[in-house]
C-alpha positions, 0 to 999 in steps of 0.5 A, a space after each residue: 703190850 706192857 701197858 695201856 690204859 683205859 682211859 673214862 672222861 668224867 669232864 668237867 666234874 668237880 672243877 670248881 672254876 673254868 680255867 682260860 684254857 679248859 674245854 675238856 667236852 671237845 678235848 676228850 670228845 667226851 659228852 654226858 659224865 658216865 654212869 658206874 654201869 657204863 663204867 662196868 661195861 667199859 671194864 668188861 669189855 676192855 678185860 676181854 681184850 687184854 686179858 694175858 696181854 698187858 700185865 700193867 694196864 690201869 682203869 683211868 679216869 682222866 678229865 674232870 677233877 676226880 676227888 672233888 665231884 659228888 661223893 657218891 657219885 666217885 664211889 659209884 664209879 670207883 666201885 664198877 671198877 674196883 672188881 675188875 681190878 686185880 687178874 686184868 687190871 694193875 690198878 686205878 689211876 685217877 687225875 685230879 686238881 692239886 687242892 682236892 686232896 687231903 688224907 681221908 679222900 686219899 684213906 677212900 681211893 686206896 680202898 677202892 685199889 686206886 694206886 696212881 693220881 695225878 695232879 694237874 699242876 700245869 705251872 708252878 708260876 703263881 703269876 701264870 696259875 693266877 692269870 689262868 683262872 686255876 683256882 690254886 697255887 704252887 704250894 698247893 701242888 706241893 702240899 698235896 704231891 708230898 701227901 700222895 707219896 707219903 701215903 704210898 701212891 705213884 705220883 703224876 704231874 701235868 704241866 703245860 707250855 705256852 700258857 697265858 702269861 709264861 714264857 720259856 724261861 717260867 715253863 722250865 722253871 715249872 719243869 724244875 719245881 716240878 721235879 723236885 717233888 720226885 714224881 713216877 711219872 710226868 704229862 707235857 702238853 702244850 697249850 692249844 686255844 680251843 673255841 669258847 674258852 677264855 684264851 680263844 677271846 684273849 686270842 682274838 683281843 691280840 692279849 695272847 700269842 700261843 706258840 708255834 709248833 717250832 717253838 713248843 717243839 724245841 722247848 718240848 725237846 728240852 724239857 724231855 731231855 731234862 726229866 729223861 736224865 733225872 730218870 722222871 718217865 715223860 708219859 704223855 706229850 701233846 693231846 691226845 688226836 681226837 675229831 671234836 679237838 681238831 674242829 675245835 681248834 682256834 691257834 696253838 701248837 697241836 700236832 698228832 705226832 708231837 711227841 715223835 717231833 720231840 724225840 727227834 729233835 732231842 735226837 737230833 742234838 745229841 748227835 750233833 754234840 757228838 758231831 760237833 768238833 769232828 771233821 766232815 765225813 761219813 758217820 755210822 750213828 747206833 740207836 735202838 730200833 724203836 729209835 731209828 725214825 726218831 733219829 732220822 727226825 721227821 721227814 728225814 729232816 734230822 739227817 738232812 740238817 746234818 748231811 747239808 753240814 758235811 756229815 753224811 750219817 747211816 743209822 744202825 739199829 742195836 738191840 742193846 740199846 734203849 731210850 733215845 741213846 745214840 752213839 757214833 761206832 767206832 768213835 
């Protein structure tokens, strides 16, 4: 393994609103916050079990806002941490809202060995943060993404598609914004209703129409296709499966796998650029090993799609390529 991370939900801490679309208890399938022991022996155990193994594994503490909770209560848990951070860890890696972040608190997590923090921005739209409860503006994530490189940290941004309010053309343009903030690392998810938010009642008024799995699958192809040739790493795409996340599900996109659908899709249409203007025929199609199920697309769906135009496709692995590259041989 080259990375992973251990991941502790601290939900809802430190978010000063509700937004429409937040329930991080089922989301996360976290209950009570976790106390800095628990974190200690979360650290201890998952050292055992790494260590030699993942030299870029990272403690991470996802689900609430981090630097906006208690003080006290940050350091405690940054303190169980900080020791194990070092022979078996990289690093800490923490996410957080876009206006708690200021010079001090960034001075405090770079003494506890935290090295990455990610922001969820979810949309650069002010309209869509607005109609959305998110407590913060554009500017904010702007503002606050230039702090966190200027003072040497690796800098995350979440978006989500499909908000209330935004559409595809204001969810690319988020994507946009986004990038020109020049961030390591980038989360996609599309947006789920789950039970007792806001959306789900918006939902159910007929006010909110999420999108489909198709929708937010092509719009998700695209915009991995857009950072992956601005050299921006996609990091995450949909949520993670959790049992609590599935019985709490109300309408919207979710799917276990939906980064692979993503992969494939994009796959899918850059084998048929190559395709396109060539006569039918029989095709060898190289991708990397990693790739080969990507391309065939889910089900086979991909090649089926193709095969039914008149191109008849074999996959080659080459073990000199990478990513989600493909290339016709001989061609």
């Amino acid at each position: 393994m080259r990375h992973a991370n251990l991941a502790i939900f601290v939900p809802h801490l430190g978010c000063p609103n509700r937004c429409s679309f937040c329930d991080q208890h089922r989301i996360s399938g976290a209950g009570q916050p976790p106390t800095g022991e628990q974190v200690g022996q979360l650290c201890e155990t998952a050292a055992s079990q790494l260590r030699g193994r993942c030299p870029e594994a990272e403690i991470a503490f996802f689900g609430g806002s981090f630097t906006a909770i208690d003080r006290a209560y940050m350091c405690e848990l940054l303190e169980a941490a900080a020791p194990y951070v070092g022979e078996v860890f990289g690093g800490i890696r923490i996410s957080t809202r876009p206006d708690a972040i200021d010079r001090e608190v960034l001075e405090l997590l770079a003494r506890y060995s935290v090295r990455s923090i990610e922001l969820g921005a979810q949309s650069m739209s002010d309209a869509v943060l607005s109609a959305n409860q998110r407590g913060h503006t554009a500017a904010d994530v702007e503002r606050a993404s230039a702090l966190i490189r200027e003072s040497g940290f690796s800098l995350g941004l979440q978006m989500m598609t499909g908000l209330y309010r935004a559409d595809e053309q204001s969810d690319f343009e988020t994507a946009e914004r986004l990038a020109a903030l020049r961030p390591d690392t980038v989360r996609i998810y599309p947006t789920v209703v789950m039970e007792g938010t806001r959306l789900a009642a918006l939902y159910r008024a007929g006010e909110y129409r999420p999108q489909s799995l198709e929708q937010a699958v092509a719009l998700g192809a695209r915009l991995l296709g857009f950072f992956d040739g601005l050299g921006i790493r996609v990091i995450r795409m949909g949520l993670h499966a959790q049992e609590s996340l599935v019985s709490g599900r109300v309408a919207g996109p979710y799917h276990p796998a939906f980064r692979e659908l993503c992969e494939g899709r994009l796959m899918e249409q850059r084998l048929a650029s190559l395709l396109s203007g060539r006569p039918q025929g029989a095709y060898i199609v190289c991708v990397s090993p990693k790739s080969v199920s990507k391309v065939c697309g889910h089900g086979g769906q991909g090649i089926a799609k193709l095969r039914a135009l008149g191109y008849h496709i074999k996959v080659e692995q080459d073990r000199a390529m990478s990513g989600l590259a493909v290339r016709l041989k001989g061609v």
